[in-house]
N, C-alpha and C positions, 0 to 999 in steps of 0.2 A: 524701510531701508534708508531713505533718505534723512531718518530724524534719525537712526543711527549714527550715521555719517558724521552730520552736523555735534550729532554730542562728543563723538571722541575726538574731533578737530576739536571741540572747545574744551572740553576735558584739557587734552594735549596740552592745547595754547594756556591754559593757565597753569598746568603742571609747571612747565617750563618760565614761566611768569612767576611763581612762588618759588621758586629752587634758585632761579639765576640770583647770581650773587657778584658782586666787584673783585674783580684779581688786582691784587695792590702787588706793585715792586718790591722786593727785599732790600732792605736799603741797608746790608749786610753786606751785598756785592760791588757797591762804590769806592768803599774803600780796600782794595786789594785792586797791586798790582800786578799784574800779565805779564811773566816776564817771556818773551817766545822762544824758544831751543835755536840750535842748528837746524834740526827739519824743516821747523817751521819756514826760517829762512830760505832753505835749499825748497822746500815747494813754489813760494813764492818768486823766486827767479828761475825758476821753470816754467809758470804761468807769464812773468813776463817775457821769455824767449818766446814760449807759443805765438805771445800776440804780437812783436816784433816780425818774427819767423813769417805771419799774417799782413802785416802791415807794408814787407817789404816789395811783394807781387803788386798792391794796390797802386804804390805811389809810381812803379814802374810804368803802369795801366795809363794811369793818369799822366805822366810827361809823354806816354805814345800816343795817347789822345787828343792834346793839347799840338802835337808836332805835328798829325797826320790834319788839324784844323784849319791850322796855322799854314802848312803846304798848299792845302788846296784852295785857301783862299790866294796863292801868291800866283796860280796856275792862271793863262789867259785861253778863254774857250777858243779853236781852230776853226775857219769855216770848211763845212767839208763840200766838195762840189760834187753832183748827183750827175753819176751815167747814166744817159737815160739812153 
């Protein structure tokens, strides 16, 4: 069973060895221009609303982060005194 094994792995591996072949470019598609629609357009300023729409919660994040840093480094610790 194990010299089976070994033959159709090696079988295999040169099947695919003799068949693989170079995918070359079309160099047909270089010359032509793209001209893009309206849709086109209107998707793409949808996508950048989303990431806007995304962006704006973040930078909020960040000046409350920097402000709550910024505070507690301005606070001086109290000493508290112990009832005993």
């Amino acid at each position: 069973m194990n010299t089976n094994i070994s033959l159709t792995t090696l079988g295999a591996t040169f099947f695919s060895l003799v068949t693989a072949t170079a995918a070359y470019a079309s160099p047909a598609a270089t010359n032509k221009v793209f001209i893009s629609g309206p849709l086109i357009l209107i998707f793409l300023g949808f996508c950048a609303l989303v990431v806007i729409a995304q962006v704006i919660p973040v930078i909020m994040t960040l000046f409350g982060m920097i402000k709550g840093a910024k505070d507690s480094k301005e606070q001086v610790p109290t000493a508290v005194k112990a009832d005993l």
